[in-house]
C-alpha positions as CSV (number, residue, x, y, z in Angstrom):
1,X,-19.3,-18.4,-4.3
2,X,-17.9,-16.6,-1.3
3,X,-15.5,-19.1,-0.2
4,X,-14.4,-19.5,-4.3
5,X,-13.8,-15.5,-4.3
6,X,-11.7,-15.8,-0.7
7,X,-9.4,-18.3,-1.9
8,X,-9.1,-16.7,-4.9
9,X,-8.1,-13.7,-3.4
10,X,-5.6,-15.4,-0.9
11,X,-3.8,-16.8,-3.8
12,X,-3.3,-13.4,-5.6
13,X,-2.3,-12.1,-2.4
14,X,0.2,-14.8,-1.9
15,X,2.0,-14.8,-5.0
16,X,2.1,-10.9,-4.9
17,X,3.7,-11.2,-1.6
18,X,6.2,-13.4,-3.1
19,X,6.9,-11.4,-5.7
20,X,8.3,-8.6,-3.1
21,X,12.3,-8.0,-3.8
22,X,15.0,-9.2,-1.3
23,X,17.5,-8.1,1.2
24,X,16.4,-4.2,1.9
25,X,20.4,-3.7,2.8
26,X,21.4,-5.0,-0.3
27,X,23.1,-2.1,-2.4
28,X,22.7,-3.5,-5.6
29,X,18.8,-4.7,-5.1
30,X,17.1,-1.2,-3.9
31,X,13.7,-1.7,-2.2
32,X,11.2,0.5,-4.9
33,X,8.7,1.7,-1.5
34,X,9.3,1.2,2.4
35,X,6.8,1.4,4.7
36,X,7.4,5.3,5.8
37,X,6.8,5.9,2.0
38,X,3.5,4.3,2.7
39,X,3.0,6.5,5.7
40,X,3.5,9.5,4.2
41,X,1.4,9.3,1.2
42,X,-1.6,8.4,3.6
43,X,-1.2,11.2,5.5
44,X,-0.8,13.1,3.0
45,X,-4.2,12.1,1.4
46,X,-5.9,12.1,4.9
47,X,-5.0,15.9,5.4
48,X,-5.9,16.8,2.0
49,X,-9.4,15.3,2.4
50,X,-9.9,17.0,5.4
51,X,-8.5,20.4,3.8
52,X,-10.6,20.2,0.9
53,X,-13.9,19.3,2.9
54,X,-13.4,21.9,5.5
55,X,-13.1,24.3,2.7
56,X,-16.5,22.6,1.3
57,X,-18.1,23.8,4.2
58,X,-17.4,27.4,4.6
């Protein structure tokens, strides 16, 4: 069952990864996130976690 669920997986990942849109330096084809997008948001969340639980503690 494991090995059904990993290959299972591996396909979605696949075809999501395919589904990804071209060229970045293409004008007329804008790239939706980047990577420092992606960045951002995480450490956004991370210092907002730690905000909220050091306020939890006090």
């Amino acid at each position: 069952m494991l090995r059904v669920t990993i290959v299972v997986c591996l396909i979605f990942v696949s075809f999501a990864l395919l589904a990804q849109p071209g060229d970045p330096g293409d004008p007329t084809n804008p790239v939706p996130i980047t990577g420092i997008e992606v960045l951002i948001g995480i450490g956004a969340s991370l210092g907002l976690g730690k905000f909220l639980k050091s306020k939890k503690d006090k």
